[in-house]
Every structure is written in structure tokens, then in C-alpha cells.
N, C-alpha and C positions, 0 to 999 in steps of 0.2 A: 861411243855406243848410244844409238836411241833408249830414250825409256822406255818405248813397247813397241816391241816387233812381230808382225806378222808373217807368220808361215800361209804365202800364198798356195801351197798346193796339200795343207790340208784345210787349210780354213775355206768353209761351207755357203760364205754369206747369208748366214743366218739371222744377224743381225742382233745376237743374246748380248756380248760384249759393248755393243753401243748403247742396246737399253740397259744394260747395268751399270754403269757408271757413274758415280754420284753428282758428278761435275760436269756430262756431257761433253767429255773428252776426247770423245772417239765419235766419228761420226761414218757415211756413206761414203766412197768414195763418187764423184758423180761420173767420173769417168769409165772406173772397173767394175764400182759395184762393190770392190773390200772394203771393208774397214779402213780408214786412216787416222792417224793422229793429226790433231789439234794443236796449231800451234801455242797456243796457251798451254799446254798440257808439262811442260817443264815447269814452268812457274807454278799452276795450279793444284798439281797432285798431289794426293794426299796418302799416296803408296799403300793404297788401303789393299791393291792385288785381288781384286775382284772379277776383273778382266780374267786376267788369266786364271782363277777359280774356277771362273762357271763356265769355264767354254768345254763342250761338250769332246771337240777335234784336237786339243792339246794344240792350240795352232797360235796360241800365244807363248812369247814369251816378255819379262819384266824384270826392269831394272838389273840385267844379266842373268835372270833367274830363268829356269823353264818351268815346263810343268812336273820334272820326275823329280823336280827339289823340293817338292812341296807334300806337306804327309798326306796320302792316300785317303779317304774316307772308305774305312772299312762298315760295307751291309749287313754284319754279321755282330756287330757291335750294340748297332740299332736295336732299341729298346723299344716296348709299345707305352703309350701314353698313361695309362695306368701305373706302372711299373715309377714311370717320371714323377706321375703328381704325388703318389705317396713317399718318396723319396724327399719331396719338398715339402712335403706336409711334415713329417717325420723328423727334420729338422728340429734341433733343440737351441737355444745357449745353453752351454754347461758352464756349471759354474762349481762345480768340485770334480776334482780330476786323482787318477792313481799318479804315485810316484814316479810309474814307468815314461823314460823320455820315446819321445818320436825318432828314429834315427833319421841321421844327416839326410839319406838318401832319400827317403819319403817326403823329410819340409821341402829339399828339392826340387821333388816330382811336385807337389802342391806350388811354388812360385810357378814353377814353367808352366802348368796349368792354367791359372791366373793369371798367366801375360797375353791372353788371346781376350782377354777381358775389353770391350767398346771404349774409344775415348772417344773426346773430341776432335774432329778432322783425322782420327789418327795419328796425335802425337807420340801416344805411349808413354808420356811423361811420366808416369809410377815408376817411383823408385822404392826399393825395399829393404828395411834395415830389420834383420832377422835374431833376435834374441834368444838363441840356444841354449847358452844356460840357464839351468834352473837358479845358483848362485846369484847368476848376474840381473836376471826377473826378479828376484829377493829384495835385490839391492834396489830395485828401481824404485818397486813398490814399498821401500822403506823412503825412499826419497820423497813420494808423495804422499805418503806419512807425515813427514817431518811442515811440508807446503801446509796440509789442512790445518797442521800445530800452532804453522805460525801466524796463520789467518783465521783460527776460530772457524772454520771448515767441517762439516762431516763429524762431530764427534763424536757421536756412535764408532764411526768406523777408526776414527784415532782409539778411541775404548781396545774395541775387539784388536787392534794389532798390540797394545798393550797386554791383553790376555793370549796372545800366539795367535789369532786368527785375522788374515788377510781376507779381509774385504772389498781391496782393492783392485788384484789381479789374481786375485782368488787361489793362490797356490798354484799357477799354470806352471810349467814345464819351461814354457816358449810365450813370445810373445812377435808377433810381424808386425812390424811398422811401416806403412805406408805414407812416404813424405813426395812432394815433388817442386819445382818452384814456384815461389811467389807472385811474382812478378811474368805471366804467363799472358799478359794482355788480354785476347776477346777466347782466349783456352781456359778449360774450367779443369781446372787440378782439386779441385775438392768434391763434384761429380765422379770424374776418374777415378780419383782414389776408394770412393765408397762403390764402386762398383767390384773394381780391383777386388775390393776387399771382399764383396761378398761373392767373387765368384774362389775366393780362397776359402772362404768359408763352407760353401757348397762341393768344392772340392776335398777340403777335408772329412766333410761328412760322408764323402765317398770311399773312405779308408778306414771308416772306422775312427776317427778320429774327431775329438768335440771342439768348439769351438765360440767366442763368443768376444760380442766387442768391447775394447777397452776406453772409454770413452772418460775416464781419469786420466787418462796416459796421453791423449790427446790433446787434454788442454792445459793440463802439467808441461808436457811437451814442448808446449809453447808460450806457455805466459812464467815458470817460473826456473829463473837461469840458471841454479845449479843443475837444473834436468835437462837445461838445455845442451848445456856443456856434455853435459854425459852422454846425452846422444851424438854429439859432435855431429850433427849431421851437414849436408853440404852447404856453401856460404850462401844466402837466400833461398833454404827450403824451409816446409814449413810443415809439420806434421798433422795430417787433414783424414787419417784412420788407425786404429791399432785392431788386432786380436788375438787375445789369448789363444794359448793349441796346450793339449793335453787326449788323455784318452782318457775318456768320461769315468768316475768310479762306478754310477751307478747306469743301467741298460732302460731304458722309459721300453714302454709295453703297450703305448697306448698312444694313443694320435688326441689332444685336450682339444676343446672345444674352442671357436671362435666366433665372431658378432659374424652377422650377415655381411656381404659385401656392401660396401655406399658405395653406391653407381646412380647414374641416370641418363638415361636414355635418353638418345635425339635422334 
């Protein structure tokens, strides 16, 4: 089966699918005037399905996919710009959270949100290792405890977990780890995964739900090995995000202030 097929008798020769391509994969035909593919376009692509996104006639199809597989962009959804920037302004880290967990179904709906998230070339290389329980977050955060102990690390915050208080992953609930492989050559898996992350984050915030990153658990993660083991993660991944999830205790009422933008103009 080709990678991309055209539907000659809906497709318009409009020419949108050849400007859109990121690789100039699809070109004129010079004889009919449709679209054609490119023999590069096996080797090339980067199944980003862009082609078949934006064509206005449904006259694409990809990699056996059509256009009714693909989810609808509901108009109704569409939010005004306003509405958007305060949403992102509005954003917080929370860094004290109620007891109450996130149900299974919600961290869910928040990963599969998060997978539409930009990589490079379109690898999609995020992988995610999701921390449910609160017990099993406990224990992590006792392990990087014990790291800071034995490297003279953070003693304040060795202090405060002495006196009941986690300073390290703050009491969350949940904790998402985003790992992916190391050895990715000219692919940036640490891009990815902070992007990943923050579109889980922005996601979360869409639910009511707070959010902030663990950047202890990061490099615990990966530099010190009883943590490593414990995440068992897969053989040449590397842990390159974390964030806590919980539901904030406390509601902000106010949007704080920030420095002007640094820009400059050309």
C-alpha cells in the first residue's frame, strides 16, 4: 500500500498539500496537474499527516488512514484569545496539594493530551512512567532524601523531611515521568520531553488540576542508582522531565506580576 494516496476525483488541485509539507514530498504532477508523491517520500517522511490534515476535500489518504480516522476539529470548542492568555497566565506551580487523588481516568485523559505534544521530526519518542500512588511518590521522595544525606545535599530540606515535611515532591498525589532514549543521535529527547511535559502540565491545568516540575527527581533519576533501579526504566532511557499532579489546597485569585518581556526588535 502507498504512503499517500490520492483521491483523484475529489481532490481540487489546489495545491495546499504540496505547500504544506515539511520535506516537499508531494509535488505537481507535470502531466495532470494532481498532486504526486515523491520518490523520496518513503525513506523521508516523518508521518507527521499533515497532508492529509489540511486538505480542505478529504481527498487524502495516509499510511492506510483516511480522513474520518482522524478527530474532527470541533468550531464550537474554539475559545477567543482572551479566554487563552488568561488561562496561561493563570497558571501556577503548586506546591501544596489536598489529599484527594486524581482518578485513573483523568491522569489518562491528561497523557493522551500530551501525546500531540511537537517532537523532533516527529519521532514521538516520550515515554511515560506514571506514579499513582501516593505511597509509592512517598517512597521516592524518601529515596532522594536519603541521596541529599549522603552527599551533604540540600540540608534544609533533609531537615524539613526529618520534621514530616516534604520539600522534595511536595506531598503530590502523583508524580509523571517523562523518560525517552539516550542514544537518539541528531533527535532531541530532552526538547521533547520538556515540551511533553509542559503540555501536560497546561493540560492539567485544564481540569482543575495543579501541577509543577520535579526537577529533584530528575537528576536523582539519573545520577543516583538505588533510584535508578526503582524506576526500572527501559534499558538506555534516561529521565529528561518529572511533575508532580495533585489538586491544589489552596485556589490563587489573582494573576502576580511579571518583569517586562526581553525582546528586540529587527
Amino acid at each position: 500500500m502507498a504512503l499517500i494516496t490520492i483521491d483523484h476525483d475529489k481532490c481540487k488541485r489546489d495545491g495546499i498539500c504540496i505547500a504544506e509539507c515539511p520535506f516537499s514530498l508531494i509535488r505537481e504532477s507535470k502531466s495532470t496537474g494532481f498532486p504526486e508523491i515523491r520518490p523520496a517520500a518513503e525513506r523521508m517522511c516523518i508521518h507527521c499527516g499533515h497532508c492529509m490534515a489540511v486538505c480542505p476535500h478529504q481527498a487524502l489518504s495516509f499510511d492506510g488512514a483516511g480522513p474520518a480516522d482522524c478527530l474532527p476539529l470541533d468550531k464550537e470548542l474554539v475559545t477567543d484569545s482572551e479566554k487563552i492568555e488568561q488561562f496561561i497566565k493563570s497558571r501556577r506551580s503548586i506546591r501544596t496539594y489536598k489529599e484527594k487523588q486524581v482518578d485513573h481516568a483523568t491522569l489518562e485523559r491528561l497523557l493522551d493530551t500530551a501525546r500531540w505534544a511537537p517532537s523532533a521530526k516527529n519521532t514521538q519518542s516520550v515515554h511515560w512512567l506514571m506514579v499513582e500512588n501516593p505511597a509509592e511518590v512517598k517512597r521516592l521522595a524518601g529515596m532522594l532524601v536519603d541521596w541529599f544525606r549522603e552527599n551533604s545535599y540540600f540540608p534544609g530540606v533533609v531537615k524539613a523531611w526529618k520534621e514530616g515535611r516534604d520539600m522534595v515532591l511536595r506531598g503530590a498525589p502523583h508524580v509523571a515521568i517523562a523518560h525517552a532514549p539516550s542514544n537518539s543521535g541528531l533527535l532531541k529527547p530532552t526538547e521533547d520531553c520538556a515540551i511533553a511535559i509542559s503540555y501536560l502540565e497546561l493540560a492539567a491545568h485544564a481540569h482543575g488540576i495543579g501541577a509543577c516540575w520535579a526537577g529533584f527527581l530528575v537528576n536523582g533519576g539519573n545520577d543516583y542508582q538505588p533510584l535508578v533501579e526503582a524506576l526500572d526504566l527501559p534499558e538506555g532511557h534516561r529521565v529528561y522531565g518529572a511533575l508532580m499532579l495533585g489538586y491544589p489546597k489552596f485556589r490563587y485569585r489573582r494573576i502576580p506580576l511579571r518583569e517586562p518581556v526581553k525582546v528586540e526588535w529587527r
